[in-house]
C-alpha positions in Angstrom: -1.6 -22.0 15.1 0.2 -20.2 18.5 2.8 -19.0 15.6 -0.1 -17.4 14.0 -1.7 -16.0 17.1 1.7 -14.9 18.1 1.5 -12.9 15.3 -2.0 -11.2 15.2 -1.2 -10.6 18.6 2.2 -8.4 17.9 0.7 -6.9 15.1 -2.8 -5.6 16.9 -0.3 -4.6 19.9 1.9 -2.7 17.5 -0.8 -1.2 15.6 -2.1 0.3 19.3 0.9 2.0 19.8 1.5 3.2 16.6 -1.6 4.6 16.3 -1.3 6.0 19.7 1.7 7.7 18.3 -0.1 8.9 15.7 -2.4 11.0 17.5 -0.5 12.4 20.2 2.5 13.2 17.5 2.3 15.3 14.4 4.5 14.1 11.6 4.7 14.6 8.2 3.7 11.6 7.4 0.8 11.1 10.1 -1.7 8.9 8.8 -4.4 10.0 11.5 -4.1 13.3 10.6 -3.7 12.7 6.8 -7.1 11.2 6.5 -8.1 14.2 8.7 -6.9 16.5 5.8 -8.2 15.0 3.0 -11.4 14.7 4.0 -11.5 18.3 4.9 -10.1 19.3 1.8 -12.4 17.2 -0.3 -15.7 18.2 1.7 -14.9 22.0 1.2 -14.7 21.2 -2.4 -18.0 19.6 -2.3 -19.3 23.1 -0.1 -17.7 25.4 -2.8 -18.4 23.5 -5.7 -21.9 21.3 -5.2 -22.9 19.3 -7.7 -26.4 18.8 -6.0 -27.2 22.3 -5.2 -30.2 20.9 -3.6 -28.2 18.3 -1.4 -27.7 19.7 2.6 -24.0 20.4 3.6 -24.8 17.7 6.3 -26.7 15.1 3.8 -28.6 12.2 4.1 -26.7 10.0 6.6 -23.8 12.1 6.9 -22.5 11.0 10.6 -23.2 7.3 9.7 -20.7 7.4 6.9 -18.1 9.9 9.1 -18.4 7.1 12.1 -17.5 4.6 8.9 -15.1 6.3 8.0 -13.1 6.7 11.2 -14.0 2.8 12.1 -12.8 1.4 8.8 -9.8 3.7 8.5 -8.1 3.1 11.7 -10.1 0.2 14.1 -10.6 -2.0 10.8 -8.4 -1.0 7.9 -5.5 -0.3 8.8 -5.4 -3.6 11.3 -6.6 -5.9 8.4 -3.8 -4.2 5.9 -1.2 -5.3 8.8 -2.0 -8.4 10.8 -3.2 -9.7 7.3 0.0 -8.7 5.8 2.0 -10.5 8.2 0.2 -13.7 8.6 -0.2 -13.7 5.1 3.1 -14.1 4.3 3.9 -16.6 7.3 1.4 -18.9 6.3 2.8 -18.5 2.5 6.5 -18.8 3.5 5.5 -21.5 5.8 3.8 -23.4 2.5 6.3 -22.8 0.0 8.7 -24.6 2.7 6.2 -27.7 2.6 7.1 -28.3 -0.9 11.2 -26.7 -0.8 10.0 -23.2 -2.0 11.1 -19.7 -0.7 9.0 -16.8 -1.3 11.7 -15.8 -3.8 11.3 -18.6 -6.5 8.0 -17.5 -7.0 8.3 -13.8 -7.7 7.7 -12.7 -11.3 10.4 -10.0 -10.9 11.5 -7.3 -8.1 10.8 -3.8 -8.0 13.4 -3.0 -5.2 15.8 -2.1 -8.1 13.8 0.5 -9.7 13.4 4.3 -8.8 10.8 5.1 -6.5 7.9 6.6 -8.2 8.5 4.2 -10.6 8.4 1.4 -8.6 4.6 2.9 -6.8 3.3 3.7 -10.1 3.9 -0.2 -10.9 2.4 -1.4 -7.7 -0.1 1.4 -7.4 -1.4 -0.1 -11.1 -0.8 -4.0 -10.3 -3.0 -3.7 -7.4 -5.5 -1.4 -8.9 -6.5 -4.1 -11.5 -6.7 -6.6 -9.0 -9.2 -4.5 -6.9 -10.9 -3.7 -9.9 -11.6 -7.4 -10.4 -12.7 -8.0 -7.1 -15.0 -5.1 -7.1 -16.9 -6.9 -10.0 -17.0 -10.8 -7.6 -18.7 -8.4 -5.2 -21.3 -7.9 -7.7 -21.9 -11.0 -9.1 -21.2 -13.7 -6.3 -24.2 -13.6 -4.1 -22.8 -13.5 -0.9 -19.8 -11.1 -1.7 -23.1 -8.9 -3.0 -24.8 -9.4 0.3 -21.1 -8.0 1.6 -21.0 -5.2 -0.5 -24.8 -3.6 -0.4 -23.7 -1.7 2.4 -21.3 0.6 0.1 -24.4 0.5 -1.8 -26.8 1.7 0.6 -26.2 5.3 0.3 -28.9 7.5 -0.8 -27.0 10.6 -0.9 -23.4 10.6 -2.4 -20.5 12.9 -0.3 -16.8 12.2 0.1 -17.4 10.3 3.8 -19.6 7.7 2.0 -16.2 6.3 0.4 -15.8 4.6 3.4 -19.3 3.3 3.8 -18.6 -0.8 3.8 -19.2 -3.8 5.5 -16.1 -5.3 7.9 -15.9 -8.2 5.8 -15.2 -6.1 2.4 -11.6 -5.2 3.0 -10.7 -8.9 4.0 -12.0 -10.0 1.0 -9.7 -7.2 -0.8 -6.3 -7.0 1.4 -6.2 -10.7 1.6 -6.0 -10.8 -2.6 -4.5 -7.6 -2.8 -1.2 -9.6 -0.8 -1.1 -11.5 -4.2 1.3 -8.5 -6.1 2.9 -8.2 -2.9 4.2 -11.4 -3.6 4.4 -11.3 -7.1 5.8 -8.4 -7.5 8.8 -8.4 -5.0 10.6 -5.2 -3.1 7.2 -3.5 -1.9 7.3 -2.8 1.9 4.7 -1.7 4.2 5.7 2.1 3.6 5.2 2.1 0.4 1.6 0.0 0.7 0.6 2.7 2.6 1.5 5.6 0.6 -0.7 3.8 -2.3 -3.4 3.4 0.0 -3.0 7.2 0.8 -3.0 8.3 -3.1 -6.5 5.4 -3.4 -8.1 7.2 -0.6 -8.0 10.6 -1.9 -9.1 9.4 -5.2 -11.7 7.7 -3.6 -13.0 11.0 -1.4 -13.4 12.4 -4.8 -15.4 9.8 -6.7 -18.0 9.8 -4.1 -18.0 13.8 -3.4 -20.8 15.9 -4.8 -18.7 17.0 -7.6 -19.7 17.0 -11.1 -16.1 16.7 -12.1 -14.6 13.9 -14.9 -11.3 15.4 -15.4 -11.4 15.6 -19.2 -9.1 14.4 -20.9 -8.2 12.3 -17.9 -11.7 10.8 -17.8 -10.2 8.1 -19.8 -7.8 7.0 -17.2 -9.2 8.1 -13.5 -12.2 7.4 -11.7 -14.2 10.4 -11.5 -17.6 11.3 -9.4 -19.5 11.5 -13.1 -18.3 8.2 -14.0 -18.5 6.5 -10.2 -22.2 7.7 -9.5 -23.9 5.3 -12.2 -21.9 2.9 -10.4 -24.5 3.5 -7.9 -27.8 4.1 -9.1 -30.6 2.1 -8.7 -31.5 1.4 -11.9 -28.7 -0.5 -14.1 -28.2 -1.4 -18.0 -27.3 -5.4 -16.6 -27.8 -7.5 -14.3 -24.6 -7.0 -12.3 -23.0 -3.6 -12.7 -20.9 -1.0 -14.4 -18.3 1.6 -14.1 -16.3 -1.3 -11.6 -13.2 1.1 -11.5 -11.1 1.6 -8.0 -8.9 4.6 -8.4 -8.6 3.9 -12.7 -11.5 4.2 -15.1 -8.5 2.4 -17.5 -9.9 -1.1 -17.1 -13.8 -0.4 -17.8 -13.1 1.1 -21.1 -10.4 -1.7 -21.8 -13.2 -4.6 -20.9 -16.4 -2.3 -21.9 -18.1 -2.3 -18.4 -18.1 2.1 -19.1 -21.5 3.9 -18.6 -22.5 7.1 -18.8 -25.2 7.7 -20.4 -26.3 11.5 -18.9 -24.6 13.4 -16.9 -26.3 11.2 -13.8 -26.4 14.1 -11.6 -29.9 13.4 -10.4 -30.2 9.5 -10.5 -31.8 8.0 -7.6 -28.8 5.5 -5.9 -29.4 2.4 -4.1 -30.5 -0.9 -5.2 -34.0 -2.8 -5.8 -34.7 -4.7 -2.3 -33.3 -1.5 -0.1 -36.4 -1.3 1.8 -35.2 -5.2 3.4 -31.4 -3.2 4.3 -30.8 -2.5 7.8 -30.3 1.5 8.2 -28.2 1.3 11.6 -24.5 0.6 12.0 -25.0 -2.7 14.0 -27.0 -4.5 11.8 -25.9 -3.5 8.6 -22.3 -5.0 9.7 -24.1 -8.1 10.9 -26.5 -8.3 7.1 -24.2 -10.7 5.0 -24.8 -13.3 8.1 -28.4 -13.3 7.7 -29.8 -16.1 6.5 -32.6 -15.1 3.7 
């Protein structure tokens, strides 16, 4: 267990400097500043092109989901995507050894041998159909649900509410998503980020006031016509639809698709929203309730 500590330890101390760095240093690749950017960019979209005419610039619950945003990103996210990287594969390494494994033996194939874009676009699609099943456990295991009504407490859809969850969502997905890390060998941390990158601005989008679906392209990305019945109140089953991450692909491949209308108007939420918590604390504290 100190190995473990050791490591959470290193990789929390790290993370402090590095993010230090990121803030007092501009690069090209700054993350701080890159989430800065996109969320700019995709909230003057939603200013010059409002789906919701009626909907205020500063909407319902506009600096909760900012402060989410900034807390996930870089006091939650980011930490979880490294210190669970790296004990993740220590504790797998350390398993495989038990038996007279090495993480090599159980690698389907390695992508360190193809091009670069190549070898994203085969990890940016490996993981997004493992997120995509994950994101339908959250809405059919009770307690995952009880996780993920958070995301699902917004009222009032903007590109800031992409980042509206629960702490104990993104261990649920970053601890899975190390699965094609491992199966899929040759990914480093640089390019995990840059996927989590292209995912975020994808993300921004699907929960902007846009009335966008990309034509054509409807078919393969997520889109803010598609994602917003994935939040209304009022649902054609008992568990969901429209479960897709940053790819619409899998819903029409495994017929959870729905759009019925153009869902511009819908009311979002769920059924028992008037029980949810509406401040930060206790909405992170809500899946430990016992009810």
């Amino acid at each position: 267990m100190e190995k473990y500590f050791d490591i959470l330890l290193n990789s929390y101390s790290g993370y402090f400097n590095y993010l230090k760095n990121e803030i007092l240093f501009w690069k090209w690749d700054n993350y701080f500043y890159g989430l800065i950017a996109i969320s700019l960019v995709v909230w003057f979209l939603e200013i010059i092109f409002p789906w919701r005419k009626q909907q205020a610039i500063f909407r319902k619950d506009f600096w909760l989901d900012l402060f989410y945003l900034f807390f996930n990103f870089f006091l939650l996210n980011l930490i979880l995507l490294i210190a669970l990287s790296n004990v993740a594969e220590q504790f797998i390494n350390d398993g495989l050894k038990i038996v007279g494994l090495e993480l090599a033996s159980i690698q389907l194939f390695s992508i360190s041998s193809l091009s670069k874009p190549l070898a994203l676009l085969l990890f940016f699609v490996t993981s997004d159909f493992l997120q995509w099943n994950v994101h339908r456990l959250l809405h059919t295991i009770p307690f995952l649900w009880k996780i993920h009504k958070t995301h699902h407490s917004v009222k009032e859809m903007g590109f800031a509410a992409h980042f509206r969850y629960n702490w104990m969502e993104p261990i649920v997905y970053k601890s899975l998503l190390y699965i094609p890390i491992i199966l899929v060998g040759g990914v480093n941390l640089e390019d995990v980020f840059i996927v989590h990158f292209i995912t975020i601005a994808i993300g921004h989008l699907n929960h902007a006031n846009l009335g966008w679906d990309y034509g054509v392209l409807k078919y393969l990305f997520n889109n803010p016509k598609m994602h917003i019945w994935h939040h209304s109140k009022e649902i054609p089953n008992k568990y969901g639809v429209n479960f897709g991450i940053s790819l619409s692909l899998w819903d029409y491949i495994f017929k959870t698709n729905y759009i019925p209308s153009s869902g511009r108007d819908i009311e979002l939420g769920f059924n028992d929203e008037g029980e949810f918590p509406k401040n930060f604390i206790k909405q992170e504290l809500y899946p430990l309730k016992n009810n």
